[in-house]
PyMOL Python script that loads the backbone (N, CA, C, O; Angstrom):
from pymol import cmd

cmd.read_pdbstr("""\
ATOM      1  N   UNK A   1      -2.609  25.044 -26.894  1.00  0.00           N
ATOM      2  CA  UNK A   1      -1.922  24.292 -25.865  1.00  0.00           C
ATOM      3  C   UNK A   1      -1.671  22.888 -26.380  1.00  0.00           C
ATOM      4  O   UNK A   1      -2.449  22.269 -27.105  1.00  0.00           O
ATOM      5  N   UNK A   2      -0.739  22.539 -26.020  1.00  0.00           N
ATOM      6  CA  UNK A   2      -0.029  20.933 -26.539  1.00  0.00           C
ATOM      7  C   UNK A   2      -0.365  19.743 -25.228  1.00  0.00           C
ATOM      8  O   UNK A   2       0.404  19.464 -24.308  1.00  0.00           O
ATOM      9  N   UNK A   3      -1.635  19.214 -25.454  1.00  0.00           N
ATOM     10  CA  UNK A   3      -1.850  18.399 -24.465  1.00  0.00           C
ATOM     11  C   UNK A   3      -1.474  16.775 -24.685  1.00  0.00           C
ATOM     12  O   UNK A   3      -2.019  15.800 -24.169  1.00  0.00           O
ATOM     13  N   UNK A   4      -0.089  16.837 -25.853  1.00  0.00           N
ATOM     14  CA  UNK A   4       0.340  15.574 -25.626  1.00  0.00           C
ATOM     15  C   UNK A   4       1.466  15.601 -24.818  1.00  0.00           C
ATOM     16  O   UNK A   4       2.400  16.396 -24.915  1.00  0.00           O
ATOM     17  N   UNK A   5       1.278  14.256 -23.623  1.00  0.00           N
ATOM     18  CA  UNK A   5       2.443  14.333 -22.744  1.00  0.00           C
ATOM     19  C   UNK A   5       3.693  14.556 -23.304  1.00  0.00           C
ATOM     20  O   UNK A   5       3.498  14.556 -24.519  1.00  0.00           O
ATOM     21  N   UNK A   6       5.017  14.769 -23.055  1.00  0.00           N
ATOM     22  CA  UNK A   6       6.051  14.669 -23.469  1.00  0.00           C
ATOM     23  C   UNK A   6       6.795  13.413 -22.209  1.00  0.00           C
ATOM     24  O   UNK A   6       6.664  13.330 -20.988  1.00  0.00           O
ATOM     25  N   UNK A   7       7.666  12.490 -23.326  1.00  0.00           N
ATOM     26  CA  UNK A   7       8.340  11.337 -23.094  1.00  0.00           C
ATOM     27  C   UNK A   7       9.462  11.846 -22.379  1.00  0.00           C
ATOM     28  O   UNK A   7      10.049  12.786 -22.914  1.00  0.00           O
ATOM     29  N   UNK A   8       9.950  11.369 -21.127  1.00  0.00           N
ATOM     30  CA  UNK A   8      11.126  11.504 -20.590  1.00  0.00           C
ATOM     31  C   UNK A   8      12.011  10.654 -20.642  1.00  0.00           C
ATOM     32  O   UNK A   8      11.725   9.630 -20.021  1.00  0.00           O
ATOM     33  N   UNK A   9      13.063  10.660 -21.176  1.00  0.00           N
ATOM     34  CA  UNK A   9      14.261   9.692 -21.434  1.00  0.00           C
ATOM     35  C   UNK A   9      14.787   9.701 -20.291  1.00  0.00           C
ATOM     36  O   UNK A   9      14.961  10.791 -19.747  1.00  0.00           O
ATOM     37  N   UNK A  10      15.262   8.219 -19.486  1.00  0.00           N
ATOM     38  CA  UNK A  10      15.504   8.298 -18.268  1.00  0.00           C
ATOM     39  C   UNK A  10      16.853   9.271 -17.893  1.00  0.00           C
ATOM     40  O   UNK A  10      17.026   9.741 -16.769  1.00  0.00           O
ATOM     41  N   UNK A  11      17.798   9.490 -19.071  1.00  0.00           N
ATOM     42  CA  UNK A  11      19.316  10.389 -18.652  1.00  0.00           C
ATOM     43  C   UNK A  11      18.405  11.953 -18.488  1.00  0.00           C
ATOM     44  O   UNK A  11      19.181  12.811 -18.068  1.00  0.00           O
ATOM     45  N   UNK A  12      17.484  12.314 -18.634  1.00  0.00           N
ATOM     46  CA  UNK A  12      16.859  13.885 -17.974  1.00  0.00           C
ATOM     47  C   UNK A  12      16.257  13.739 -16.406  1.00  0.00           C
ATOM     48  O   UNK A  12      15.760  14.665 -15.764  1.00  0.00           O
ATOM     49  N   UNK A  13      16.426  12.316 -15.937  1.00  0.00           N
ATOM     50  CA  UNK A  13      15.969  12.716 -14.786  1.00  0.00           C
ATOM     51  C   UNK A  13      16.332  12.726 -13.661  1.00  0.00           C
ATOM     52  O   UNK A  13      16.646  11.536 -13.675  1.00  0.00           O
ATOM     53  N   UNK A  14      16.678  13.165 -12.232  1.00  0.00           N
ATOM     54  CA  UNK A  14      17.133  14.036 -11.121  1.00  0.00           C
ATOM     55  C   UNK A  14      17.934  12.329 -10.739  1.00  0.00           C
ATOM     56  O   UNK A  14      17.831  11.182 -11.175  1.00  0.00           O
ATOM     57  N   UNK A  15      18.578  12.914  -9.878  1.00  0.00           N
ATOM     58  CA  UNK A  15      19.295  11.709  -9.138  1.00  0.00           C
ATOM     59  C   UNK A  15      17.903  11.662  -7.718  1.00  0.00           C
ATOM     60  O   UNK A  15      17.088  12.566  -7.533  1.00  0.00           O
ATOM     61  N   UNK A  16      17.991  10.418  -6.944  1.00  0.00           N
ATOM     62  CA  UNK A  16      16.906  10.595  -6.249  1.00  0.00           C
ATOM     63  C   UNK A  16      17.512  11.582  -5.124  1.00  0.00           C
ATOM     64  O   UNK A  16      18.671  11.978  -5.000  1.00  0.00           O
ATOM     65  N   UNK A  17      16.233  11.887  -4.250  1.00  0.00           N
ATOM     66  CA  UNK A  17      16.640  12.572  -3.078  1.00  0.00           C
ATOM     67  C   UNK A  17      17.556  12.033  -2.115  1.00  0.00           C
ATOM     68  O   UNK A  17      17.668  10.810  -2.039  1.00  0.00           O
ATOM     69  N   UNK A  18      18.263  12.832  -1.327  1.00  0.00           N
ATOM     70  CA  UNK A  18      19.502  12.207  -0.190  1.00  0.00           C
ATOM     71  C   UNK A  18      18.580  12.164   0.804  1.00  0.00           C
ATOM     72  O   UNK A  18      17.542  12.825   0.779  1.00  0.00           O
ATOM     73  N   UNK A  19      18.923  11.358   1.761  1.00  0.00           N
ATOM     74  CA  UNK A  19      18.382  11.035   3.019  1.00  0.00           C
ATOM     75  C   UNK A  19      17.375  12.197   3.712  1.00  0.00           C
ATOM     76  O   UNK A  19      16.325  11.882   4.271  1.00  0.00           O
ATOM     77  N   UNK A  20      17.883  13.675   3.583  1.00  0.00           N
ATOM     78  CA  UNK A  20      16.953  14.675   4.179  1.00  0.00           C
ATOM     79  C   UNK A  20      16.429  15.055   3.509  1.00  0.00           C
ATOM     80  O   UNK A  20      16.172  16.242   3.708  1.00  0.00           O
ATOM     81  N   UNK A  21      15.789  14.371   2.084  1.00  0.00           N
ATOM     82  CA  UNK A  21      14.926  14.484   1.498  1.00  0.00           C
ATOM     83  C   UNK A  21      15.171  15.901   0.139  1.00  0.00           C
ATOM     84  O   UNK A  21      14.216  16.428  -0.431  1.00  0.00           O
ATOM     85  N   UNK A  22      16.320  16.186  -0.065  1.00  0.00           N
ATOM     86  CA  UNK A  22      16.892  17.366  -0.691  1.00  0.00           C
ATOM     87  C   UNK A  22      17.288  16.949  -2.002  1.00  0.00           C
ATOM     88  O   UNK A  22      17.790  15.831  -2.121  1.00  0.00           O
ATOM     89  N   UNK A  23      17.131  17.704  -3.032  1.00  0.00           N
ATOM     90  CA  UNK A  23      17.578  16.669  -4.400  1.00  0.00           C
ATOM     91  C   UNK A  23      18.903  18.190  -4.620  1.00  0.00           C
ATOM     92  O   UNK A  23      18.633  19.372  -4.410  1.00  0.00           O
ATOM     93  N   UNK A  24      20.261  17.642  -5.079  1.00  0.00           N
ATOM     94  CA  UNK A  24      21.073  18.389  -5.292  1.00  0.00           C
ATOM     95  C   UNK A  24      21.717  18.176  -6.764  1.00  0.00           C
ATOM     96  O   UNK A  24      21.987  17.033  -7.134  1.00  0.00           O
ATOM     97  N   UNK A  25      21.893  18.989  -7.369  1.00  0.00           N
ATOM     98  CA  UNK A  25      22.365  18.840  -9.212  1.00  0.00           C
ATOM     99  C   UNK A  25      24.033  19.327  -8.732  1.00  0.00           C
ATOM    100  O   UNK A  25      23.986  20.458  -8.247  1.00  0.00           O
ATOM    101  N   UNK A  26      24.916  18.975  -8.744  1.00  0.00           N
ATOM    102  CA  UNK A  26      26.111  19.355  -8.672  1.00  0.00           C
ATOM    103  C   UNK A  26      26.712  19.525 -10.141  1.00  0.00           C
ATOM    104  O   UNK A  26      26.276  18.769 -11.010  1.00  0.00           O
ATOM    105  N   UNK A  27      27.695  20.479 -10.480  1.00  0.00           N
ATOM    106  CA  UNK A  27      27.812  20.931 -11.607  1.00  0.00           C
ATOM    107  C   UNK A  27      28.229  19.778 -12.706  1.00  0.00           C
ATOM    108  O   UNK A  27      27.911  19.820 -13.895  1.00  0.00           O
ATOM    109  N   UNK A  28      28.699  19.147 -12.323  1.00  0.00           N
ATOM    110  CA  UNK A  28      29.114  18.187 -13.198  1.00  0.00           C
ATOM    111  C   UNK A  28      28.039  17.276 -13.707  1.00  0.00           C
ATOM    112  O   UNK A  28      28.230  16.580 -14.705  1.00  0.00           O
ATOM    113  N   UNK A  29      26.817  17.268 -12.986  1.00  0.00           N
ATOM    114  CA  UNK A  29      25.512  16.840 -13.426  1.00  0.00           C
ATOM    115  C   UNK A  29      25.063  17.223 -13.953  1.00  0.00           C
ATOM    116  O   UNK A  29      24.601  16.349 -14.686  1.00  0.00           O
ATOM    117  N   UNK A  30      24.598  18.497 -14.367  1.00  0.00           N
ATOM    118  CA  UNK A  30      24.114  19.546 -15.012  1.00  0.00           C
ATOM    119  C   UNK A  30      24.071  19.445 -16.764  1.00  0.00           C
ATOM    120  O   UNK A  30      25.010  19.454 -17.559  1.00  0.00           O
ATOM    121  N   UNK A  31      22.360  19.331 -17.041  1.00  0.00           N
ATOM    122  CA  UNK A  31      22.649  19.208 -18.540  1.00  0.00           C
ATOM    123  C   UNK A  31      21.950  19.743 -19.552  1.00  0.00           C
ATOM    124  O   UNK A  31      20.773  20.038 -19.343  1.00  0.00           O
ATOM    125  N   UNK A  32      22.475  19.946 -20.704  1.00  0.00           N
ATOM    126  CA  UNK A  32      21.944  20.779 -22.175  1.00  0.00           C
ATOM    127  C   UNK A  32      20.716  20.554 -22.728  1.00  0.00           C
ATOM    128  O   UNK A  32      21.143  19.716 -23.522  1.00  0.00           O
ATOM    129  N   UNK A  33      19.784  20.589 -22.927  1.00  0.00           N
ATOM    130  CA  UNK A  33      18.471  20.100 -23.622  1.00  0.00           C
ATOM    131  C   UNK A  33      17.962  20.899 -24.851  1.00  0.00           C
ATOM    132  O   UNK A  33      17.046  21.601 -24.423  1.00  0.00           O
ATOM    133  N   UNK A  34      18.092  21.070 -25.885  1.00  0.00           N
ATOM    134  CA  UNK A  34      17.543  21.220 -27.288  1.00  0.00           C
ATOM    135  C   UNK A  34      15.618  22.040 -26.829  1.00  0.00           C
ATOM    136  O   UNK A  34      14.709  21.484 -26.211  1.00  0.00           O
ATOM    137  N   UNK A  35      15.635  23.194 -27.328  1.00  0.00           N
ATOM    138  CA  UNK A  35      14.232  24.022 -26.905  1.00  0.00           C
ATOM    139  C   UNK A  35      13.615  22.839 -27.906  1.00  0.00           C
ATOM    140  O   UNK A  35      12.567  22.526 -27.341  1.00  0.00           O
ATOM    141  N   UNK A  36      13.737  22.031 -29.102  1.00  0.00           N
ATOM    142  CA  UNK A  36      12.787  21.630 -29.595  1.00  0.00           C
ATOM    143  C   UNK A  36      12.552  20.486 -29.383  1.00  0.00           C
ATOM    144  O   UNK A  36      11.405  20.066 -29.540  1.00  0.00           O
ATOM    145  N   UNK A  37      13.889  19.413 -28.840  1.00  0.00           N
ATOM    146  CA  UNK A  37      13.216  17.805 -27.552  1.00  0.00           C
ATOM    147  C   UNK A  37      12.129  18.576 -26.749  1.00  0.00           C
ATOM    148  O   UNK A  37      11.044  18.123 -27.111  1.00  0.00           O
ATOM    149  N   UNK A  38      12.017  19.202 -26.144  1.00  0.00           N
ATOM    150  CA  UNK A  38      11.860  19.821 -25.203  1.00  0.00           C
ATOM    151  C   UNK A  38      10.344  19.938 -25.200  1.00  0.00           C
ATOM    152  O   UNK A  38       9.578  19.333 -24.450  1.00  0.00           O
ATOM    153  N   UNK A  39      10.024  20.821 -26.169  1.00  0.00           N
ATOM    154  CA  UNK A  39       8.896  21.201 -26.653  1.00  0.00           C
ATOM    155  C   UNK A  39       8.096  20.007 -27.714  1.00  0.00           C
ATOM    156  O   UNK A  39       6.871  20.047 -27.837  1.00  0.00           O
ATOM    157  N   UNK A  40       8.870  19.041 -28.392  1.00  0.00           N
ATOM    158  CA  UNK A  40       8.710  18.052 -28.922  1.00  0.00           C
ATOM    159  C   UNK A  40       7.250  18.480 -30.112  1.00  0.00           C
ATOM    160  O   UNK A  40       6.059  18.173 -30.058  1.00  0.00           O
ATOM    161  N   UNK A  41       8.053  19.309 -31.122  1.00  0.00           N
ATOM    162  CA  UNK A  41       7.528  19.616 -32.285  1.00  0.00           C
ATOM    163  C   UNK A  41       6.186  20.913 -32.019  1.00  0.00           C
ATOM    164  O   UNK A  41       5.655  21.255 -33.075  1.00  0.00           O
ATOM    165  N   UNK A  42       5.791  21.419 -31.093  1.00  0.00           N
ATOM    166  CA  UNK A  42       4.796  22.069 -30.221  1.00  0.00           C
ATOM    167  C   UNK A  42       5.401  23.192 -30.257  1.00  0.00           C
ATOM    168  O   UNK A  42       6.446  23.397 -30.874  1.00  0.00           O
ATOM    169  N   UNK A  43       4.433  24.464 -29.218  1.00  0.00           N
ATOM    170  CA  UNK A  43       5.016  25.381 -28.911  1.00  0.00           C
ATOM    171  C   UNK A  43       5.296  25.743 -28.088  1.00  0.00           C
ATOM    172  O   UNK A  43       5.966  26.769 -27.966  1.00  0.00           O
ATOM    173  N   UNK A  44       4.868  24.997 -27.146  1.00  0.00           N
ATOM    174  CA  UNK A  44       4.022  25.274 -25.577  1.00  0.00           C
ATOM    175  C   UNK A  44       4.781  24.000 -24.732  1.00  0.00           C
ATOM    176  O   UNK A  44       4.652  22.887 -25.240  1.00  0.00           O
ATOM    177  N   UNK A  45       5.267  24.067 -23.950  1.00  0.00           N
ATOM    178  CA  UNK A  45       4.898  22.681 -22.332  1.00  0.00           C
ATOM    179  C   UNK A  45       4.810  23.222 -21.318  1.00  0.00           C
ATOM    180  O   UNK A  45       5.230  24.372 -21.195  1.00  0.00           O
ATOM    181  N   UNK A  46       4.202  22.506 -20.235  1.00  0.00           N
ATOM    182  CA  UNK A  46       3.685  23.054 -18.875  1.00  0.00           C
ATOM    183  C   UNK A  46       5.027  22.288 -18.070  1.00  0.00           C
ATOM    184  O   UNK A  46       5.606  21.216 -18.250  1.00  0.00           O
ATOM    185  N   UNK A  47       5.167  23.213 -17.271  1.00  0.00           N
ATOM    186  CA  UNK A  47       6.261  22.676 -15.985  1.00  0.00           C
ATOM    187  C   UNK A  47       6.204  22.423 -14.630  1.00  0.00           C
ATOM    188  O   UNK A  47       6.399  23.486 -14.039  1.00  0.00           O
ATOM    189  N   UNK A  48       6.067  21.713 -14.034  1.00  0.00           N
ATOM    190  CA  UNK A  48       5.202  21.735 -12.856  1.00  0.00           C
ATOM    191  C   UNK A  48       6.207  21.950 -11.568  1.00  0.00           C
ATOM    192  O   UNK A  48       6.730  20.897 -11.200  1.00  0.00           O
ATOM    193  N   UNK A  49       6.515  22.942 -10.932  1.00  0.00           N
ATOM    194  CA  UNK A  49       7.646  23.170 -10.177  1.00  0.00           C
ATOM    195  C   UNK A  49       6.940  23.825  -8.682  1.00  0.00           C
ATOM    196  O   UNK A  49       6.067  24.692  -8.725  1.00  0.00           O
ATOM    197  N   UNK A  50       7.385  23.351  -7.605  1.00  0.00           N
ATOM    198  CA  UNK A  50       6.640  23.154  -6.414  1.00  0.00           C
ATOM    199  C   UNK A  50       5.468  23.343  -6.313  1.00  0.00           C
ATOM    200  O   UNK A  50       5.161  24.439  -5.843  1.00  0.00           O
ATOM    201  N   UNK A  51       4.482  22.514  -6.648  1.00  0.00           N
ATOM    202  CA  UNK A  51       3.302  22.844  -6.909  1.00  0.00           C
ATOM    203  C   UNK A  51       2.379  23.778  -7.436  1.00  0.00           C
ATOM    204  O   UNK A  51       1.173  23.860  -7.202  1.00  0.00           O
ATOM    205  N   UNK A  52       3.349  24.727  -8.446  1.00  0.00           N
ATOM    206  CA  UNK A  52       3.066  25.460  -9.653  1.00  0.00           C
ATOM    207  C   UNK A  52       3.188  25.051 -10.125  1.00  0.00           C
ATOM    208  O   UNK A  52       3.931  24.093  -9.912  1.00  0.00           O
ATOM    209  N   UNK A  53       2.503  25.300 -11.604  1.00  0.00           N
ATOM    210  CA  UNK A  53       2.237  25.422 -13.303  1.00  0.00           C
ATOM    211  C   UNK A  53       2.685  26.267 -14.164  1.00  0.00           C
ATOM    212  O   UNK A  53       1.968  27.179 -14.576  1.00  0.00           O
ATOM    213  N   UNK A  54       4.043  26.082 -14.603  1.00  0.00           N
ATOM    214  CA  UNK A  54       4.404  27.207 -15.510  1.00  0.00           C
ATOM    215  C   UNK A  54       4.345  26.659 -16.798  1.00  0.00           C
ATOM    216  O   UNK A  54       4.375  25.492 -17.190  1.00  0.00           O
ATOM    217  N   UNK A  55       4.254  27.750 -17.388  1.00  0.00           N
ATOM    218  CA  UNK A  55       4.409  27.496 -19.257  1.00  0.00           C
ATOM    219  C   UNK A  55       5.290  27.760 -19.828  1.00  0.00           C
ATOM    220  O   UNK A  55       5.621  28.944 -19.750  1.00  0.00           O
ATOM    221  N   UNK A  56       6.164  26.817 -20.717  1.00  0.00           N
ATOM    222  CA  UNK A  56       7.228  27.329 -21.257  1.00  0.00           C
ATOM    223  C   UNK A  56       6.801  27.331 -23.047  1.00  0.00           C
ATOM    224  O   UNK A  56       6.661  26.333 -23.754  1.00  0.00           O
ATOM    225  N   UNK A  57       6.648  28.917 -23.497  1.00  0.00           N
ATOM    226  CA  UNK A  57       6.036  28.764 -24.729  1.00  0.00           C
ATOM    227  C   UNK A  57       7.040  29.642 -25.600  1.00  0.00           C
ATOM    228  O   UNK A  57       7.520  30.699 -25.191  1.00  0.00           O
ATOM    229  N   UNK A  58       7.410  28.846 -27.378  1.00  0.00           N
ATOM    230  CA  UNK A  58       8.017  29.683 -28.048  1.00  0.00           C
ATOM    231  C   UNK A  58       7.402  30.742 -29.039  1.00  0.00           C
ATOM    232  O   UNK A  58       6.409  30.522 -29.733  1.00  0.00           O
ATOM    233  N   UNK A  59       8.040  31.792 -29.021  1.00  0.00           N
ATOM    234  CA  UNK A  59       6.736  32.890 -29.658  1.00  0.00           C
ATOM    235  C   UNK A  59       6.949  32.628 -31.199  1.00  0.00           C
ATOM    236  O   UNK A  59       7.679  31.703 -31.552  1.00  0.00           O
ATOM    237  N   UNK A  60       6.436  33.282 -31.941  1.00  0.00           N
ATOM    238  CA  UNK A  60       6.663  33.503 -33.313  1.00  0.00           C
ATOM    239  C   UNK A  60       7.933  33.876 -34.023  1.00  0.00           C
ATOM    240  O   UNK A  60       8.228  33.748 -35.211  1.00  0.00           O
ATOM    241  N   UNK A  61       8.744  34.460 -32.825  1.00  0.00           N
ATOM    242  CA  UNK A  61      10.202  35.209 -33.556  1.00  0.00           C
ATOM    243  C   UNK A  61      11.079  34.310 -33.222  1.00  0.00           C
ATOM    244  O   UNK A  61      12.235  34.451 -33.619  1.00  0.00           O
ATOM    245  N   UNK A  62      10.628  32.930 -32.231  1.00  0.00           N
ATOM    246  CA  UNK A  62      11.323  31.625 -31.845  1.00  0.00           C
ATOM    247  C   UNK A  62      12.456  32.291 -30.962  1.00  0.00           C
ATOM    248  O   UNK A  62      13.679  32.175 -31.034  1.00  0.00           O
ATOM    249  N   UNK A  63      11.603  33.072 -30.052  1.00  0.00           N
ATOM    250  CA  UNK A  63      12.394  33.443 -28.532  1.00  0.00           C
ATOM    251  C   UNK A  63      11.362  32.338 -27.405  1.00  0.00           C
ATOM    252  O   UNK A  63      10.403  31.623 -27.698  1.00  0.00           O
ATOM    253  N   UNK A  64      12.044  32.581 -26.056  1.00  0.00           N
ATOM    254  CA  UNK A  64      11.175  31.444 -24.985  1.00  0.00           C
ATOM    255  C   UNK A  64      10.694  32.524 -24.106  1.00  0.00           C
ATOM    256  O   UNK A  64      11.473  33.408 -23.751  1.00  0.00           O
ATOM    257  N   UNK A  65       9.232  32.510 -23.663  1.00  0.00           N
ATOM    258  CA  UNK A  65       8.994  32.662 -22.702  1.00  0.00           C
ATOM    259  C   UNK A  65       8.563  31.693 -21.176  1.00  0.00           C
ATOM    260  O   UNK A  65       8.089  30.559 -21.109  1.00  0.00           O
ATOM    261  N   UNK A  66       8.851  32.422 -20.329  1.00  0.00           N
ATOM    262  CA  UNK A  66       8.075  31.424 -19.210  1.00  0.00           C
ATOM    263  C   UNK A  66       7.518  32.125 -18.159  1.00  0.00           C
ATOM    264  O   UNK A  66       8.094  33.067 -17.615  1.00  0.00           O
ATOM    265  N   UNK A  67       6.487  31.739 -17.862  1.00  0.00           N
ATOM    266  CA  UNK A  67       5.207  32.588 -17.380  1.00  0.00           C
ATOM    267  C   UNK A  67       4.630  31.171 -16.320  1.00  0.00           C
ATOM    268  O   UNK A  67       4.687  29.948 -16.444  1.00  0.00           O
ATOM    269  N   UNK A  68       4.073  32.116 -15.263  1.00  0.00           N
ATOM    270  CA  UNK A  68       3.145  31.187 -13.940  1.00  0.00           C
ATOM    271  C   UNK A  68       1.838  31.232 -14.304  1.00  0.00           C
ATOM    272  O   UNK A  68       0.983  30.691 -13.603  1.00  0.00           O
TER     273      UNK A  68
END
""", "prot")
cmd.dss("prot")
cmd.show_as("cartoon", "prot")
cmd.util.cbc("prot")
cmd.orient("prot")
Protein backbone atom coordinates (compact mmCIF):
# COMPACT_ATOMS: atom_id res chain seq x y z
CA UNK A 1 0.00 0.00 0.00
CA UNK A 2 1.27 3.58 -0.93
CA UNK A 3 0.77 5.59 2.19
CA UNK A 4 2.22 8.71 0.66
CA UNK A 5 -0.50 11.30 0.25
CA UNK A 6 -0.92 12.26 -3.29
CA UNK A 7 -0.70 16.21 -4.19
CA UNK A 8 -3.75 17.73 -5.76
CA UNK A 9 -3.19 20.39 -8.30
CA UNK A 10 -5.88 22.84 -7.80
CA UNK A 11 -7.27 22.40 -11.91
CA UNK A 12 -8.45 18.47 -10.53
CA UNK A 13 -10.67 19.89 -8.21
CA UNK A 14 -14.74 20.01 -8.26
CA UNK A 15 -16.28 23.39 -8.74
CA UNK A 16 -17.86 24.10 -5.23
CA UNK A 17 -21.33 22.95 -4.39
CA UNK A 18 -24.56 25.07 -5.73
CA UNK A 19 -26.74 26.40 -3.20
CA UNK A 20 -28.67 22.86 -2.58
CA UNK A 21 -25.66 21.62 -1.74
CA UNK A 22 -25.21 19.33 -5.14
CA UNK A 23 -21.81 19.38 -6.92
CA UNK A 24 -22.54 19.02 -10.83
CA UNK A 25 -19.51 18.23 -13.56
CA UNK A 26 -21.17 19.37 -16.81
CA UNK A 27 -19.52 17.97 -19.86
CA UNK A 28 -17.48 20.56 -20.80
CA UNK A 29 -15.86 20.29 -17.32
CA UNK A 30 -15.00 16.97 -17.47
CA UNK A 31 -11.32 15.88 -17.40
CA UNK A 32 -8.41 13.38 -18.60
CA UNK A 33 -5.96 12.28 -15.88
CA UNK A 34 -2.80 10.08 -16.76
CA UNK A 35 -3.25 6.37 -14.53
CA UNK A 36 0.39 7.31 -13.55
CA UNK A 37 -0.23 11.36 -12.04
CA UNK A 38 -2.69 9.56 -10.57
CA UNK A 39 -1.08 6.84 -8.91
CA UNK A 40 2.11 9.05 -8.66
CA UNK A 41 4.90 6.42 -9.34
CA UNK A 42 2.91 3.63 -6.88
CA UNK A 43 0.52 1.07 -7.56
CA UNK A 44 -2.17 1.53 -5.41
CA UNK A 45 -4.42 4.93 -4.21
CA UNK A 46 -7.34 4.91 -1.96
CA UNK A 47 -10.49 6.92 -3.04
CA UNK A 48 -12.70 8.06 -0.67
CA UNK A 49 -16.25 8.35 -2.24
CA UNK A 50 -19.36 8.83 0.05
CA UNK A 51 -17.93 7.68 2.90
CA UNK A 52 -16.31 4.63 1.31
CA UNK A 53 -12.79 3.50 0.69
CA UNK A 54 -12.00 2.26 -2.56
CA UNK A 55 -8.73 1.15 -4.05
CA UNK A 56 -7.62 1.96 -7.23
CA UNK A 57 -4.68 -0.58 -7.89
CA UNK A 58 -2.54 -1.38 -11.15
CA UNK A 59 -1.87 -5.11 -11.56
CA UNK A 60 1.22 -6.52 -13.04
CA UNK A 61 -0.09 -6.70 -16.75
CA UNK A 62 -0.68 -2.67 -16.04
CA UNK A 63 -4.58 -3.11 -16.28
CA UNK A 64 -6.75 -1.00 -13.30
CA UNK A 65 -8.65 -2.43 -10.89
CA UNK A 66 -11.11 -0.89 -8.41
CA UNK A 67 -12.40 -2.64 -5.55
CA UNK A 68 -14.47 -1.42 -2.04
Amino acid sequence: MNSKPMECPSDMLLAPADKTGSKSISATTRRQFASRDLLGGGNELHIEHNGEIYTLRQTSKGKLILTK
